[in-house]
N, CA, C and O atoms as a GROMACS GRO file, in nm:
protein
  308
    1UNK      N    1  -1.927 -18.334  -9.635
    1UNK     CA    2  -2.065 -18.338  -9.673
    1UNK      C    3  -2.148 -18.342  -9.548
    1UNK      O    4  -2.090 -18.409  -9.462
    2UNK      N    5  -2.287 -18.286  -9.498
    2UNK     CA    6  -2.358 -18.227  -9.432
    2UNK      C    7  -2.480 -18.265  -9.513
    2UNK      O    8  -2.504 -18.229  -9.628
    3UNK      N    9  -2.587 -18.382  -9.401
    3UNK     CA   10  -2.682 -18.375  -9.458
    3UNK      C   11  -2.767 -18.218  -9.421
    3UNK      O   12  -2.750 -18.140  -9.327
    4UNK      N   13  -2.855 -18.213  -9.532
    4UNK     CA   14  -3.007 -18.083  -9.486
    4UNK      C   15  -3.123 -18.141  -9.537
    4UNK      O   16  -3.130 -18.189  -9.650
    5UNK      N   17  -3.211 -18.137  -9.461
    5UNK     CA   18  -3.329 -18.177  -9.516
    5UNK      C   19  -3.426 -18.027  -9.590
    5UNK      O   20  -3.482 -17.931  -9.537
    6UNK      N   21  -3.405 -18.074  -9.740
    6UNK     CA   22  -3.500 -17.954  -9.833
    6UNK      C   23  -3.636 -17.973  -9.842
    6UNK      O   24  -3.685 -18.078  -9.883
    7UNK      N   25  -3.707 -17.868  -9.802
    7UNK     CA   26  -3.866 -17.894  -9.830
    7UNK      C   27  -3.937 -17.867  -9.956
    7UNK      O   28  -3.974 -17.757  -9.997
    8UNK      N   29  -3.952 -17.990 -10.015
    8UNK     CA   30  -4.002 -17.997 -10.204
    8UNK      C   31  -4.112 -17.966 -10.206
    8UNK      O   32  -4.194 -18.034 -10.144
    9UNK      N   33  -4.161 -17.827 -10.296
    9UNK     CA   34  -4.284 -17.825 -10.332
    9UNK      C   35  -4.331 -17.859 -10.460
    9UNK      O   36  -4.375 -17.973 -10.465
   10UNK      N   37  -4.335 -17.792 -10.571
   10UNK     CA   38  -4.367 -17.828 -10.702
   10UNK      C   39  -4.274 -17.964 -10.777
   10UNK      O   40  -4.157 -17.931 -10.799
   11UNK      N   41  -4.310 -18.116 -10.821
   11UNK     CA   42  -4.194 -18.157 -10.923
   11UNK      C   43  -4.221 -18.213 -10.985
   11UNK      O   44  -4.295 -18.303 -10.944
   12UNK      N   45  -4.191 -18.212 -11.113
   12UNK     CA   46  -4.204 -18.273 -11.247
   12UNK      C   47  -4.057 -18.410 -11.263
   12UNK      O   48  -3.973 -18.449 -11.182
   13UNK      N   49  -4.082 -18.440 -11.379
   13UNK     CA   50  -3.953 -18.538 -11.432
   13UNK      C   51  -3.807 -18.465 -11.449
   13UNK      O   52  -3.706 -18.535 -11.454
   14UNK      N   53  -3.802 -18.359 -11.456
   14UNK     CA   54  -3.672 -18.295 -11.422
   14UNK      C   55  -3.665 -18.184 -11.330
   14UNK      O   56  -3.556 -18.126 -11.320
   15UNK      N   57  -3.737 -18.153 -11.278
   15UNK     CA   58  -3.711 -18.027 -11.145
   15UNK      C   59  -3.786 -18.024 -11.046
   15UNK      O   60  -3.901 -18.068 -11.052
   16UNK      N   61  -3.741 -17.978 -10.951
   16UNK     CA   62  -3.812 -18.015 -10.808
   16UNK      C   63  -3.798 -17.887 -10.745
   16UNK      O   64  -3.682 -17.860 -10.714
   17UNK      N   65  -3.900 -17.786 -10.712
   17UNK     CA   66  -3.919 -17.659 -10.598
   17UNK      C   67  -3.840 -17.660 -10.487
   17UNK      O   68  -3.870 -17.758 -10.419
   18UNK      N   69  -3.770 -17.608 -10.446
   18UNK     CA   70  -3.681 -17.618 -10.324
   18UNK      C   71  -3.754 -17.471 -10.232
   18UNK      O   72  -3.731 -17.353 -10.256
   19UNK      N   73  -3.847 -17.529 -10.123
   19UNK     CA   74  -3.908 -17.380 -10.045
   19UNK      C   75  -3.828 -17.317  -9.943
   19UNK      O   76  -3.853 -17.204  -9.902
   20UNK      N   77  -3.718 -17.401  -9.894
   20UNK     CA   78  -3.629 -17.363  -9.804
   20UNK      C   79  -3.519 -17.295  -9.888
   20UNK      O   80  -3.479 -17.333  -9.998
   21UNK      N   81  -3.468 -17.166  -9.804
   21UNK     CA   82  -3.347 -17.121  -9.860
   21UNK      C   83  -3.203 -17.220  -9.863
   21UNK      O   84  -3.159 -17.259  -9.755
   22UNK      N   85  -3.146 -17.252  -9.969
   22UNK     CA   86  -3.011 -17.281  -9.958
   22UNK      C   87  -2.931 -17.197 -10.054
   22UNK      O   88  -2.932 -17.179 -10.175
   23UNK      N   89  -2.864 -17.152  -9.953
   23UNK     CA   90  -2.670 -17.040  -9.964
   23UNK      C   91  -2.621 -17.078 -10.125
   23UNK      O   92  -2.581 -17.190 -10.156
   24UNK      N   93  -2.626 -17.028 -10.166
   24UNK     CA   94  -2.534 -16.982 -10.291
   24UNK      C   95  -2.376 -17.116 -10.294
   24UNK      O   96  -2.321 -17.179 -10.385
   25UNK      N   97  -2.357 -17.109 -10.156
   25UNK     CA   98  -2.201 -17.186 -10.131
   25UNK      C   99  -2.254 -17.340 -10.117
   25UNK      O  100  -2.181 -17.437 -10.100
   26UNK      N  101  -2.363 -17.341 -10.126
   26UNK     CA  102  -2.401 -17.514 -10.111
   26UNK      C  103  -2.406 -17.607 -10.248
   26UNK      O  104  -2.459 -17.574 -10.355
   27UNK      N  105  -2.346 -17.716 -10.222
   27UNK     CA  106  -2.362 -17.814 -10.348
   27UNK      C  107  -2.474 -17.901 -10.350
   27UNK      O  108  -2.510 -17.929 -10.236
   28UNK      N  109  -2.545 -17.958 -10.445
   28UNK     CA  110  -2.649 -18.039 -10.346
   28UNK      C  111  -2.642 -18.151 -10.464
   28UNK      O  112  -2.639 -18.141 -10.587
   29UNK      N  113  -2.641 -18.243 -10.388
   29UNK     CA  114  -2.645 -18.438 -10.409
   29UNK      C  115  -2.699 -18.466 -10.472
   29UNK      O  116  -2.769 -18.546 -10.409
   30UNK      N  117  -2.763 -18.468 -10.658
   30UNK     CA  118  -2.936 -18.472 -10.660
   30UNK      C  119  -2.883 -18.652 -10.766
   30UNK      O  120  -2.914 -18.680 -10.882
   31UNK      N  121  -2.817 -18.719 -10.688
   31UNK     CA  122  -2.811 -18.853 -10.761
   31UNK      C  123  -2.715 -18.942 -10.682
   31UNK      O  124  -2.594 -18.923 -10.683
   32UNK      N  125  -2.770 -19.034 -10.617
   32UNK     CA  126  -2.662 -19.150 -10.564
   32UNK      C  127  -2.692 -19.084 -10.357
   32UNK      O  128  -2.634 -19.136 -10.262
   33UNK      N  129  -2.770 -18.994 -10.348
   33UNK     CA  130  -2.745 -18.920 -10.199
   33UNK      C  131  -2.803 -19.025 -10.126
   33UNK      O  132  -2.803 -18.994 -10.007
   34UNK      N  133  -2.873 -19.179 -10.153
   34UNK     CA  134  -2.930 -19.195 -10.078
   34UNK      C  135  -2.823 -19.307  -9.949
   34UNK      O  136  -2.835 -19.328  -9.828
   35UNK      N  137  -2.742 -19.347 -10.036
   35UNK     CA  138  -2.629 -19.416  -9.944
   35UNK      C  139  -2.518 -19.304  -9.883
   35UNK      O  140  -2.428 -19.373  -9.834
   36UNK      N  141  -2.487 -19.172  -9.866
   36UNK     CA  142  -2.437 -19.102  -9.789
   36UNK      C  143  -2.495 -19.067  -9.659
   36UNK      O  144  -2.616 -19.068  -9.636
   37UNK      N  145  -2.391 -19.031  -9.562
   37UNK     CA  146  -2.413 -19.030  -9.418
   37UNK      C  147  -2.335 -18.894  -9.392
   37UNK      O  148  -2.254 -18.875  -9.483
   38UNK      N  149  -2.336 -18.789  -9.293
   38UNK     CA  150  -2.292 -18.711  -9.269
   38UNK      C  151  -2.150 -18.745  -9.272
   38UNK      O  152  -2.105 -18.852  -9.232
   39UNK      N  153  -2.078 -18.642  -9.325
   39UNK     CA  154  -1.896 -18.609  -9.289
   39UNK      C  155  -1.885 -18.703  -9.440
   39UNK      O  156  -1.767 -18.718  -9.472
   40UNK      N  157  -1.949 -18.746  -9.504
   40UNK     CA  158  -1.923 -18.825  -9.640
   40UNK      C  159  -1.817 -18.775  -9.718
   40UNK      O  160  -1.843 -18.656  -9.738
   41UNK      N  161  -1.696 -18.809  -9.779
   41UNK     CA  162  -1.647 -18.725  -9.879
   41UNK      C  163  -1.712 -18.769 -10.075
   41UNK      O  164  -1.731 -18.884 -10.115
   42UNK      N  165  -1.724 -18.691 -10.125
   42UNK     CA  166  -1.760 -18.646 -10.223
   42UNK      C  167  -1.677 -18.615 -10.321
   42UNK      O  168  -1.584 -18.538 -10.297
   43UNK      N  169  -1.697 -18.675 -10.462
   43UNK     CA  170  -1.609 -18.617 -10.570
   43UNK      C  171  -1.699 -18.582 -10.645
   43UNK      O  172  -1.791 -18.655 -10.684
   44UNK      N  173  -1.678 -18.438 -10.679
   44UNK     CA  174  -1.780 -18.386 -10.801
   44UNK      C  175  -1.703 -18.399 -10.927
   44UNK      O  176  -1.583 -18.385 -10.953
   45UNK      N  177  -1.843 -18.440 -11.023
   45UNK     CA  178  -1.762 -18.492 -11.159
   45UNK      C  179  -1.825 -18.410 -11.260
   45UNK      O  180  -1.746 -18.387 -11.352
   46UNK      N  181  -1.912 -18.371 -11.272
   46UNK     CA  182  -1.952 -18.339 -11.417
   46UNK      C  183  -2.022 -18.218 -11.353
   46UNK      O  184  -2.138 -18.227 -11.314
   47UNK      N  185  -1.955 -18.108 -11.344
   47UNK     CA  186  -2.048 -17.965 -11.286
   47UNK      C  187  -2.103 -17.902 -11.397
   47UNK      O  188  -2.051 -17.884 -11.506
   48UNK      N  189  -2.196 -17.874 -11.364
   48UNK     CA  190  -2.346 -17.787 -11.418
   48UNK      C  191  -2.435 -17.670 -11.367
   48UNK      O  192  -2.515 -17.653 -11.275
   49UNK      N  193  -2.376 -17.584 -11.489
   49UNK     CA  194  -2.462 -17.459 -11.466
   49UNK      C  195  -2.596 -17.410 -11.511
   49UNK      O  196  -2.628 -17.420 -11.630
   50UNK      N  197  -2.673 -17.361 -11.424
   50UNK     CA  198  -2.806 -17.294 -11.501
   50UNK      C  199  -2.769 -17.230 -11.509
   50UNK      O  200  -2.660 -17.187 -11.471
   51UNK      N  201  -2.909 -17.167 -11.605
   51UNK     CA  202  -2.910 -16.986 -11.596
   51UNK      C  203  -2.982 -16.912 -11.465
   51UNK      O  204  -2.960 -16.794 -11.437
   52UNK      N  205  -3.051 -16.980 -11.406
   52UNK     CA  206  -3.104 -16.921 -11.244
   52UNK      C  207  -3.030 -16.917 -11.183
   52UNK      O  208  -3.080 -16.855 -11.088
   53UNK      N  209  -2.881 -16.950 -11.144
   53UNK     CA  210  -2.779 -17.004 -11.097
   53UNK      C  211  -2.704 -16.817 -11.035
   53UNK      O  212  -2.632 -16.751 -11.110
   54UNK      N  213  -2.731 -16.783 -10.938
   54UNK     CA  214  -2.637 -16.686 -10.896
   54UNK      C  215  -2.467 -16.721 -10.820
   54UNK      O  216  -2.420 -16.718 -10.706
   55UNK      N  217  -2.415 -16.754 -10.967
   55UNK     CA  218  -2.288 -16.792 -10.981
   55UNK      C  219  -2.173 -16.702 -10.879
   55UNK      O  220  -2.189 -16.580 -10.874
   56UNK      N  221  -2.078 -16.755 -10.814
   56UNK     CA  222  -1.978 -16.670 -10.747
   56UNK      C  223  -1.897 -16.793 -10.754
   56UNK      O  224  -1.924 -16.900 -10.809
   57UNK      N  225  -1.755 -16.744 -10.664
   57UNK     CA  226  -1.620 -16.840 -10.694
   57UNK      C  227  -1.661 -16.935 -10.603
   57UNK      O  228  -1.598 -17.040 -10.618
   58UNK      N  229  -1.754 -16.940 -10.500
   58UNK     CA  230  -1.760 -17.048 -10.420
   58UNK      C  231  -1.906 -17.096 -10.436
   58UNK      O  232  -1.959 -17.133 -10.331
   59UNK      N  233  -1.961 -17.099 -10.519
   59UNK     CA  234  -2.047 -17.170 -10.564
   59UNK      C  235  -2.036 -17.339 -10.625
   59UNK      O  236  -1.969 -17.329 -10.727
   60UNK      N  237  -2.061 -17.440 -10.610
   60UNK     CA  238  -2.011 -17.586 -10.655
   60UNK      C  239  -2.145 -17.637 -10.736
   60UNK      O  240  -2.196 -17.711 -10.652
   61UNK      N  241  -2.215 -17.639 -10.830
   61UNK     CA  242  -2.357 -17.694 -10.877
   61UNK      C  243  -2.321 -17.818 -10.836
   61UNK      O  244  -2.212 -17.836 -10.782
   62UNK      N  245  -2.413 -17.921 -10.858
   62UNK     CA  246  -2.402 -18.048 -10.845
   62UNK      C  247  -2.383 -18.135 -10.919
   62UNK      O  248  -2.430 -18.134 -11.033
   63UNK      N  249  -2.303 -18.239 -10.866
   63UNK     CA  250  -2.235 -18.357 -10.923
   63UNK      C  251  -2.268 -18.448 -10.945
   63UNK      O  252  -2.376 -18.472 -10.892
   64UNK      N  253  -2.196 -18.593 -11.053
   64UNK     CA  254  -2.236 -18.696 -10.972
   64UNK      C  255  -2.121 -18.749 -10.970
   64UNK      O  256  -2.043 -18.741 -11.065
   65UNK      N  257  -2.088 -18.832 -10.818
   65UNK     CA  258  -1.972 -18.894 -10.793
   65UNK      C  259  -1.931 -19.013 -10.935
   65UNK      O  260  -1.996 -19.055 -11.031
   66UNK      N  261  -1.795 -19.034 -10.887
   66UNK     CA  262  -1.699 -19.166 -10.950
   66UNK      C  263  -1.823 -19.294 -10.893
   66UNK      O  264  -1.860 -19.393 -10.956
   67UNK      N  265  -1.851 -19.265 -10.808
   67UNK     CA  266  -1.912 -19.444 -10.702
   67UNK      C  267  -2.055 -19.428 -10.756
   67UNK      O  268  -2.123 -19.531 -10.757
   68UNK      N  269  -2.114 -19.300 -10.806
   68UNK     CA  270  -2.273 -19.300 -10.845
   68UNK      C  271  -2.279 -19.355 -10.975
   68UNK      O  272  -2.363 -19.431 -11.024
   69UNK      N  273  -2.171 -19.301 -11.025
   69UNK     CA  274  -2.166 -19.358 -11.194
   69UNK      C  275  -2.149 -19.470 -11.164
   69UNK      O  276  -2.259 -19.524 -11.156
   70UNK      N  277  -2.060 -19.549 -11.139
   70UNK     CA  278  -2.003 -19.709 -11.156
   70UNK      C  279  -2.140 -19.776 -11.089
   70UNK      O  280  -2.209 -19.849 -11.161
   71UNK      N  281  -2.175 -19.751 -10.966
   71UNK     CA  282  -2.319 -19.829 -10.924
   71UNK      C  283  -2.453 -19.782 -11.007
   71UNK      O  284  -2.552 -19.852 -10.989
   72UNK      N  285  -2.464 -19.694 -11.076
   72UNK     CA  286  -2.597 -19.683 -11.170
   72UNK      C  287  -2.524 -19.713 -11.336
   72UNK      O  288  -2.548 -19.621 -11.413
   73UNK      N  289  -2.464 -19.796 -11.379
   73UNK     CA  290  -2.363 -19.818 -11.482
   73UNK      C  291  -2.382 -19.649 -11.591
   73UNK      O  292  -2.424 -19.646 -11.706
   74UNK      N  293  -2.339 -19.532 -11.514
   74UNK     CA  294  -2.363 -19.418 -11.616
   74UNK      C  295  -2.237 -19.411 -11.648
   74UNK      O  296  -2.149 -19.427 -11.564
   75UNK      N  297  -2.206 -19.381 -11.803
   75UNK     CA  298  -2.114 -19.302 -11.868
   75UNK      C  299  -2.059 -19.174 -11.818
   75UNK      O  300  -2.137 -19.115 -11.744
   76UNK      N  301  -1.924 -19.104 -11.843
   76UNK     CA  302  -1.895 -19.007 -11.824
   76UNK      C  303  -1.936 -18.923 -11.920
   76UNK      O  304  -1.911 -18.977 -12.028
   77UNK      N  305  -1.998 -18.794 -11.939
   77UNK     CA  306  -2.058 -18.713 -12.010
   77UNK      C  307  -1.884 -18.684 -12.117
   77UNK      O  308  -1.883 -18.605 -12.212
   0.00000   0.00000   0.00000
């Protein structure tokens, strides 16, 4: 894991504008990122697709870890 800093323009209660390009091959953190540090390892748990989503084999949507669930008491979907 590799922090990037994204520049947010438009956001509501569920979506947030991303003005910077990010790669197709990137996963991105959108729950629990705030206690990770670069070189972090990561378990993705519950992957999710849009339909904006220009899907390929190395594409990863985003997760939320085993450690995000247990510290925000969330259920497994």
């Amino acid at each position: 894991m590799q922090k990037i800093e994204l520049k947010k323009g438009f956001e509501d209660a569920e979506k947030v504008e991303v003005l910077n390009p990010v790669p197709d091959s990137v996963a991105v953190v959108v729950v629990g990122q705030e206690g990770l540090k670069d070189g972090s390892k990561v378990e993705v748990m519950n992957e999710k697709h849009y339909p904006w989503q220009n899907l390929s084999k190395e594409t990863r949507p985003a997760k939320i870890s085993r450690h995000t669930r247990k510290k925000h008491g969330m259920k497994k979907d």
